[in-house]
N, C-alpha and C positions, 0 to 999 in steps of 0.2 A: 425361642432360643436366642442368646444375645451373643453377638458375637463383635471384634476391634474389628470395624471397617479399616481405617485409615488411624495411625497414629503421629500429630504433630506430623503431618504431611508437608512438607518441604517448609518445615518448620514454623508452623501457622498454629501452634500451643494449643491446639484442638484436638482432644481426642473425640474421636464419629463411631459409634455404636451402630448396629444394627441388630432390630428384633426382630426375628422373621415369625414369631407368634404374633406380636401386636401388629404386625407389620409398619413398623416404624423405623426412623433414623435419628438419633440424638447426637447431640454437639454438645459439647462440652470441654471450659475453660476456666481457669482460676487465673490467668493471666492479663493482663489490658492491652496485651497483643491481640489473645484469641479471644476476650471479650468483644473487641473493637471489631473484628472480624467477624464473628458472631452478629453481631448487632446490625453490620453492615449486610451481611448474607438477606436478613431480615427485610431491613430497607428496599433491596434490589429484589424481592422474591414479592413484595408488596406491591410494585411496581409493577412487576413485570404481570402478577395475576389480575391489578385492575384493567392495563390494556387486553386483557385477554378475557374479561368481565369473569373471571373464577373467583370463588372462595377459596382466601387463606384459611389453610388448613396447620400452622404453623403454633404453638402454645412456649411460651417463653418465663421462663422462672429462676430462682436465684435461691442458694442456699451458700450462707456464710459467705464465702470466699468466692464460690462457683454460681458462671452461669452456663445455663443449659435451655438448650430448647428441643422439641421435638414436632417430626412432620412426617406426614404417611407416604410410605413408600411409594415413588411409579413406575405404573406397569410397564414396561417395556426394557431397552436392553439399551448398553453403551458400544457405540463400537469400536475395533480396534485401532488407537490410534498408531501402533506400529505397522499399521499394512500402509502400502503405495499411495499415493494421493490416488492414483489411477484407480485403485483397487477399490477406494470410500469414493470415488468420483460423486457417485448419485446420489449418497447417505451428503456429501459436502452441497451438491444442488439443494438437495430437501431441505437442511439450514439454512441456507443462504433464500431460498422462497419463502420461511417460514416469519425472516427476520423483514423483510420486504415485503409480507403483508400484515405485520402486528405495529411494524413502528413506526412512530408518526414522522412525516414526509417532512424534515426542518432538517437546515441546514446543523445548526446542531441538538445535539441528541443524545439520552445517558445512557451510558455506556455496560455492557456487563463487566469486561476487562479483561476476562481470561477466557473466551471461545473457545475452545478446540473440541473435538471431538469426546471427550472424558468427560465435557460438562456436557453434552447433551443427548438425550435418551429418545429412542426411538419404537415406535410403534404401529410398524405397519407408514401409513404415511401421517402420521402425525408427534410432532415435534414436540418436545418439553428442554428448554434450558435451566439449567442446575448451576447449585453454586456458585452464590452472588458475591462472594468474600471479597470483591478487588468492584464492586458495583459505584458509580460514581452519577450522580444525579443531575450534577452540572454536564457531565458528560464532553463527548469530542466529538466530530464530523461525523456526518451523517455514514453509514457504510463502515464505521473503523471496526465493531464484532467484526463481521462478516469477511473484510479484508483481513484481520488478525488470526480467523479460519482458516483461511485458504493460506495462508506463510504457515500457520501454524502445523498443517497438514503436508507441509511440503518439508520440512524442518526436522521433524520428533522422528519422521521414519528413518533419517539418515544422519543421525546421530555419529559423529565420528566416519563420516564420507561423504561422498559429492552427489546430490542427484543426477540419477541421467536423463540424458535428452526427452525421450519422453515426457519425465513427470514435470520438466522445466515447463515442456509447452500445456499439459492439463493446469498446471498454476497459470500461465497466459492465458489460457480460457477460460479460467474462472474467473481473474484480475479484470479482461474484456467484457465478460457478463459483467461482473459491480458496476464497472467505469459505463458501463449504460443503462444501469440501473440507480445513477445518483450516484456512486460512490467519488472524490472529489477527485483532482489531477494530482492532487500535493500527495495525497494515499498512494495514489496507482503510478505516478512515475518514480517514486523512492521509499516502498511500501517497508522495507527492514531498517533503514533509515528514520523513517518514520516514527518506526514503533521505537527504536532504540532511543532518540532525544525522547518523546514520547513520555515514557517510562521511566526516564533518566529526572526529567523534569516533575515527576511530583513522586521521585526518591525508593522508587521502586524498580531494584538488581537483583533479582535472583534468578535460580534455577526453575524456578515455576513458569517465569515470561520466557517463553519462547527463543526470542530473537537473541536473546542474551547467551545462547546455547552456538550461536554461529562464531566461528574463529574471524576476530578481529580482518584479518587478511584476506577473508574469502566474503567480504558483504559485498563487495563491488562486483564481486563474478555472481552471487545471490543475483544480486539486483540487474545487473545486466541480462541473466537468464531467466528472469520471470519475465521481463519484458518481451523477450525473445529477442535480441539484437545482435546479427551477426558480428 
């Protein structure tokens, strides 16, 4: 049965299929938005399965206008990114170990671009990252996925309010885990900052990237309460 996964999702001219008989997922774009996107998904999913020593299992084709690719389903589930950072605490560890032991130990390093929880599937303990559409080869600092996780996870649940105390200090414990697992200083002392020149700097504002969801006036109380600073 084929059914519209996602239509032009936060306006990326991609319509995503899914077949649950062939068990597959197709993408599909007649755009040179959601081609470029397409093609990049590609790039970053190629990468991502030679360090992992898997077969691409991805087939890529073009008719007239349109291009499409399709890739087999994986097994496992996505989890909620509207629950608590608290709540994903250990589904957010499992990431953050998974990226720490597949990528290579260099100061810089390429990037998926959009982490959060929606791009990555779980099964039991074993990890799959998804959705390489924002994937950058040149990449940024070592750590920036996994820091762009943990803001990302502290952010989407409290859309339109403040975190509280709590979830401020599980984002300090996970920022404390990076920051001694490599992640750099310029990340972890101005991590929404960060991502916002970041992002800003190679032209990319939307509702997709995270940070961009915080009120202009409340980043300095973000960034002060991930640190944890009285």
């Amino acid at each position: 049965m084929l059914s519209i996964l996602r239509n032009e999702s936060h306006n990326n001219k991609i319509l995503t299929l899914l077949d649950t008989y062939e068990k597959k997922i197709y993408k599909i774009s007649n755009s040179n938005k959601g081609k470029k996107l397409i093609l990049n998904h590609l790039l970053g999913k190629k990468w991502y399965l030679k360090i992992l020593n898997l077969q691409n299992n991805t087939e890529l084709n073009s008719y007239k206008k349109y291009l499409f690719y399709s890739e087999d389903i994986i097994d496992g589930r996505i989890i909620n990114y509207n629950n608590s950072i608290i709540k994903n605490l250990k589904y957010i560890y499992l990431a953050i170990d998974h990226y720490l032991k597949v990528w290579p130990k260099k100061k810089i390093v390429p990037r998926h671009g959009d982490l959060t929880l929606d791009n990555i599937i779980f099964k039991k303990n074993k990890i799959t990252f998804i959705d390489w559409e924002n994937f950058n080869l040149s990449g940024s600092k070592y750590g920036f996925d996994i820091a762009y996780l943990v803001v990302s996870s502290l952010i989407l649940p409290n859309i339109g309010k403040i975190p509280d105390k709590k979830e401020f200090l599980a984002a300090n414990e996970l920022m404390n885990y990076l920051l001694l697992n490599g992640l750099s200083e310029e990340i972890f002392l101005n991590p929404i900052k960060f991502f916002l020149n970041y992002y800003k700097s190679i032209n990319i504002s939307n509702k997709k990237i995270t940070v961009f969801l915080i009120e202009k006036n409340k980043i300095d109380f973000y960034e002060k309460n991930i640190l944890f600073i009285n």
